[in-house]
N, C-alpha and C positions, 0 to 999 in steps of 0.2 A: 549377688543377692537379688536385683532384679532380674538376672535371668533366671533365678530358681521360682522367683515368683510372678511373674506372668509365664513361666511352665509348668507350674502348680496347678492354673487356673483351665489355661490351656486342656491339662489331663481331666482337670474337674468338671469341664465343659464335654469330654469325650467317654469319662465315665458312664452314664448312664446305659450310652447305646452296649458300650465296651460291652458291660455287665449282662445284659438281655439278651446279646446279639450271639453273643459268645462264650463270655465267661462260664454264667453259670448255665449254658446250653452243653458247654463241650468236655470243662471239666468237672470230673462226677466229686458228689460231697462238697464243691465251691459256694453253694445256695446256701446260707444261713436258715436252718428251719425255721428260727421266728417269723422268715420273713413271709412262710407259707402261713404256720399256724396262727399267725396272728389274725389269717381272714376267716377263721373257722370260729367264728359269733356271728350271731343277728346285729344285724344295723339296729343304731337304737332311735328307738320312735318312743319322742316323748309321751305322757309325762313320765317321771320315774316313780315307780307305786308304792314303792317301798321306803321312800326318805322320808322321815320324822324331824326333819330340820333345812333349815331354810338357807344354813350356814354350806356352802361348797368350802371342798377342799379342793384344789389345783396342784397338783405335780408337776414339776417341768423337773426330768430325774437325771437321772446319770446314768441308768440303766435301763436295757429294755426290758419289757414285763413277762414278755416271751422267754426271755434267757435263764442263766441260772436266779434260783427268788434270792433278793437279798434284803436287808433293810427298806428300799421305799417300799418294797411290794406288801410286805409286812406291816405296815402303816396304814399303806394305803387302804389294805384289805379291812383293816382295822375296824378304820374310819368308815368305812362303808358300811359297815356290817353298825353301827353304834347310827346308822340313820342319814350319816353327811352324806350329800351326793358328791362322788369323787372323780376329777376328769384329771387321765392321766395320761400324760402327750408322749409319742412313743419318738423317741429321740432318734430316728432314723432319718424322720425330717423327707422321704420320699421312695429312700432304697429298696422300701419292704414294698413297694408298688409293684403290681403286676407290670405294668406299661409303663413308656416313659410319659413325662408330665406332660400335661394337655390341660387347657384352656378350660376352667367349670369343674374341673376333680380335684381341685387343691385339697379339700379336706374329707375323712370320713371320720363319723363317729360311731364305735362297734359298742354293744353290750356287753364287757367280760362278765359279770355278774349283777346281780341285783343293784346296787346305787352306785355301780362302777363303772365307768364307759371307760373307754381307751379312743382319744384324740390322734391320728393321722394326718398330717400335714405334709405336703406333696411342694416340696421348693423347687424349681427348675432345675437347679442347678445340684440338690440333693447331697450337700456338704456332708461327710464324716464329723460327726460330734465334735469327736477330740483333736480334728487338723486344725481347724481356726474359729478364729471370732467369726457371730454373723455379721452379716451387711443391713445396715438399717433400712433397707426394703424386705428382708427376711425375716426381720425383726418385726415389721409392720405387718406382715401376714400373717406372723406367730400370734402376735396380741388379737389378731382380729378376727383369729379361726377360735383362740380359745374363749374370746369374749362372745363369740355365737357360741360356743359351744354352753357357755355360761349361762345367756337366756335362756336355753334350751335344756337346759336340767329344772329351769323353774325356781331356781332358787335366787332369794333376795341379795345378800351376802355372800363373800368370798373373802379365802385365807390363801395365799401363794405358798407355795414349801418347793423351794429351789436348792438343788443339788449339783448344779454346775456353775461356773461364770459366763458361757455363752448365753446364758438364759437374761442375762440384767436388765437390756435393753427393751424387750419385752416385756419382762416383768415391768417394768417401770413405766411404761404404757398403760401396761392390763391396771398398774396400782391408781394411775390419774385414771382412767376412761371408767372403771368400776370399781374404787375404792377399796381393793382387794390389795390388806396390806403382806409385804413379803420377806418370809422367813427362811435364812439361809440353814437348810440341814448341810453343816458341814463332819465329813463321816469321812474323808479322806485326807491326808495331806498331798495335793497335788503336783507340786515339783517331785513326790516320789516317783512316778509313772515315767516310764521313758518315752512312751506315745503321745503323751500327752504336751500338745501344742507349748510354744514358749510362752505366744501370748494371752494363751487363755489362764495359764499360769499367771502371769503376770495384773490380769485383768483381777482376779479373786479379791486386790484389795477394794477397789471401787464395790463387788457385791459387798463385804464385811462392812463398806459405808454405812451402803443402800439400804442394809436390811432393816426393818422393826425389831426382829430380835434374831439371834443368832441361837444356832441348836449344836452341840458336839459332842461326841461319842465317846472322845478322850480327854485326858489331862492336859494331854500337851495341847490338840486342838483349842481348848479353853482360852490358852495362854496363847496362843495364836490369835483367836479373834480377840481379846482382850488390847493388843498391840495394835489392833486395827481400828478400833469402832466403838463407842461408847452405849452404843444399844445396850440392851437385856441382853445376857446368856444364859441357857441352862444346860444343863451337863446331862444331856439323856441317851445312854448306853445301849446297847442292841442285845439283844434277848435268844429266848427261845422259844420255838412255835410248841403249841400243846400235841403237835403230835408224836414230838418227839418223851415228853413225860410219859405220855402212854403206853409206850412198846415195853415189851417183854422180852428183857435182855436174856438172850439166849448162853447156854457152854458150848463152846465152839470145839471140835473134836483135837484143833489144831491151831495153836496160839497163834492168832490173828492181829497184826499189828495197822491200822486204818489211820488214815486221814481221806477229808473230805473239804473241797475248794481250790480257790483259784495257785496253781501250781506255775509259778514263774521263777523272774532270777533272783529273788528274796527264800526261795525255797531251798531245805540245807541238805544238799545231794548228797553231799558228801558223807555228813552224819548216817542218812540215810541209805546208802551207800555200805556202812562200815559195819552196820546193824544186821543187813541184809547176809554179807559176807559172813561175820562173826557168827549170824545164827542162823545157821542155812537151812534148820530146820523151821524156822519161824517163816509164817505167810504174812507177805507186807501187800496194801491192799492200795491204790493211790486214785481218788476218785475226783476228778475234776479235769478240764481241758489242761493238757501241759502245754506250756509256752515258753520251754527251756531246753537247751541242748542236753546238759546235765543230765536232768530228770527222765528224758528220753532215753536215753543211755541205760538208765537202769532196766530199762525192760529187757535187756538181756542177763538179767539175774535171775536163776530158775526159779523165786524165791519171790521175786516181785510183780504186781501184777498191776500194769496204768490201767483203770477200769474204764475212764474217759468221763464224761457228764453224764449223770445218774438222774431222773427225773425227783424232782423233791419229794412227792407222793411217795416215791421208794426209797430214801434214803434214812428214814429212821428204821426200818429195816434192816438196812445192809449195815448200820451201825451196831442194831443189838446182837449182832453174830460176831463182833470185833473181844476180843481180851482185853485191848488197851486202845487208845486214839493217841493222835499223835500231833502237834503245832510244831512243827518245825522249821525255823525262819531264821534266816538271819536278820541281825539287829544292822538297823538304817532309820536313817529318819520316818519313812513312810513305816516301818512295823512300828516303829515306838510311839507309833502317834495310832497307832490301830486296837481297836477292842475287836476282838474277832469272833467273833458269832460262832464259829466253830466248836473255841470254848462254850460256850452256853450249852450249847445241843447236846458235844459229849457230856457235860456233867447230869441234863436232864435224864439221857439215857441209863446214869450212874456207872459211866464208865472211870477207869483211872486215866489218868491224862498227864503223860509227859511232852513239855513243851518248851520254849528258848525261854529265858528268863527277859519276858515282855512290861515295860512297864503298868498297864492296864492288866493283868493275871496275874500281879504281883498282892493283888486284896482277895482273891482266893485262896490263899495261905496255902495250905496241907493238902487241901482238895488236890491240888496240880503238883507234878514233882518236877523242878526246873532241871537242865542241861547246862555244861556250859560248852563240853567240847564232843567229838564223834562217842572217844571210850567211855565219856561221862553219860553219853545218851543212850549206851547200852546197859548199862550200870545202873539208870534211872528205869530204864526198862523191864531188867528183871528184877527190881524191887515192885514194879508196877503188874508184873503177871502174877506175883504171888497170891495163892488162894484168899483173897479177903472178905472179910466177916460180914454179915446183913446188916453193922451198925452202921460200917464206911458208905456202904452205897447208899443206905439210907439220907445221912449226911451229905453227900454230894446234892442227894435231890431236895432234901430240905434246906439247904444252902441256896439251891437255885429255884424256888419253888414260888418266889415273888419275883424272878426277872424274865419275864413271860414279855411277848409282844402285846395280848393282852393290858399289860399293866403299863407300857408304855404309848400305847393307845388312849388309853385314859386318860396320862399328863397330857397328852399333845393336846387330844381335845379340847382340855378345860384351859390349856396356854394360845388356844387357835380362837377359842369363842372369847374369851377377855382380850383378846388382841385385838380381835373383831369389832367389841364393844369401845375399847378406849381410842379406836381409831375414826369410829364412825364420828 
């Protein structure tokens, strides 16, 4: 155990050059593009012109904002757009640098849009999110890049919306030095992740302390932080973007069977797999980075198509040319604790939707038609291609016609500014 970790450290200390010098020099597709396109804004130069409040909102996410958009970005964008100035730290923590770190470039702050910056913090040592806790010298530069960053938006007040446990330390800093109390979005159950460190797993109950209130996406998450911490919680679910209500579902020449997201070992190959077989005239369409042997596999089905990461801007799109969508998961603690935003979109688009019988998809009732085994998931399929009526699809979108990120924008706001208020 100590030689694994003073050789952890060792690699971690040799990483940087590794990566610049060579990695992503020699082999091709190794560079994360976030790590390019994230310099493609203006530096931002105060003041912000466009903020009508005085209240920041601060992200410290789980995710980076370059990558696929999921929940924070969707908040975040929100929140911008409703007036808060929004700084959002890009959890790479130095990777996405051009150069290795240097003495005076610890931080940059870029303009992604109007009252949205993105925060860049350049750590030495440039830690992976998900391998460990940070070091309370890491910790010290996190709070005091994003406490400049704080002044520098102009704004009086600040709301923390934490989506990790590596963030605690920090936040907890940022909460004494600026009064900025901190709200855990917890949107994942974390022992699901096989990457995801032991101890920052382990760390999550100290945030569920820490927090002023707890936010959760699911039922079960609820009764998670519930177990942890006598804060506030409220129950606020993930949505769908308006761009998706607006497209114009198309009739596809050729019954088109789609899913869209992250494709790992929760993903039901097999189902999918037997579907693919059984209907070989059917086009299965699978759009997101795979991260599975399984699912690789399938692409040797003439039938199946891994499309890979799809830019968001296109993805309502490539949905209204689908027959049917698809959630297919196997049930483990991390799906059953998951509301999948997936759901949301296809129904915006008023597509039919067969999917595992999820606890969180179990309150759209009829809209979705559950699975339980591969032959059941074919069976649920061609009930879901059948020709249906302008009432169903109507239904699906008047169902989901109030769970908009808009509308959960809203709650956060008026739960971030009364936070704001009872803490000051």
């Amino acid at each position: 155990m100590v030689r694994t970790f003073y050789l952890d450290r060792v690699i971690e200390r040799l990483r940087p050059w590794y990566l610049r010098r060579f990695y992503f020099k020699w082999v091709t597709g190794s560079k994360p593009n976030s790590f390019s396109s994230c310099w493609n804004f203006p530096e931002f130069l105060p003041p912000l012109r466009e903020k009508t409040r005085d209240l920041a909102i601060i992200f410290l996410p789980m995710n980076d904002w370059h990558g696929r958009v999921q929940r924070t970005q969707h908040l975040a964008r929100d929140l911008a757009r409703r007036g808060f100035p929004v700084i959002y730290v890009n959890p790479h923590l130095g990777r996405e640098f051009p150069d290795i770190f240097r003495r005076g470039e610890e931080e940059k702050l870029m303009q992604i849009e109007g009252n949205l910056v993105e925060l860049h913090i350049h750590l030495p040592r440039e830690p992976v999110f998900h391998h460990r806790l940070l070091t309370r010298d890491e910790s010290a530069r996190i709070s005091g890049a994003v406490t400049n960053a704080l002044r520098r938006t102009g704004a009086l007040r600040a709301v923390q919306i934490v989506s990790l446990p590596i963030w605690l330390d920090a936040a907890q800093a940022i909460r004494e030095s600026d009064g900025a109390p901190l709200i855990y979005d917890c949107h994942d159950h974390l022992s699901g992740f096989s990457n995801m460190a032991r101890e920052i797993v382990d760390r999550e109950a100290a945030l569920f302390r820490a927090s002023d209130l707890v936010l959760a996406t699911a039922q079960a998450l609820m009764k998670q932080a519930a177990a942890e911490t006598t804060a506030p919680r409220v129950l606020l679910r993930n949505a769908a973007a308006h761009e998706f209500f607006e497209v114009q579902v198309e009739a596809p020449s050729q019954v088109s069977i789609g899913y869209a997201g992250a494709i790992d070992s929760w993903f039901d190959a097999e189902a999918v797999r037997h579907a693919a077989v059984t209907r070989p005239d059917w086009r299965f369409e699978l759009i997101g980075r795979v991260e599975n042997e399984a699912v690789l596999a399938l692409s040797a089905l003439p039938n199946v198509y891994l499309a890979g990461e799809v830019p968001f801007a296109e993805l309502p799109r490539r949905l209204a040319r689908l027959t049917a969508a698809i959630i297919p998961f196997r049930l483990n603690p991390l799906i059953e604790a998951t509301d999948p935003i997936k759901a949301y979109e296809y129904l915006a688009c008023g597509l039919p939707v067969v999917a595992s019988k999820m606890p969180e998809l179990e309150r759209f009732g009829d809209l979705i038609s559950f699975y339980s085994t591969p032959a059941d998931f074919v069976a649920q399929l061609d009930r879901a291609i059948l020709p249906g009526s302008g009432a169903m699809l109507e239904r699906r979108r008047v169902f989901i016609a109030g769970e908009t990120w808009e509308a959960r924008g809203a709650q956060l706001a008026e739960l971030a500014g009364k936070l704001s208020i009872s803490q000051s």
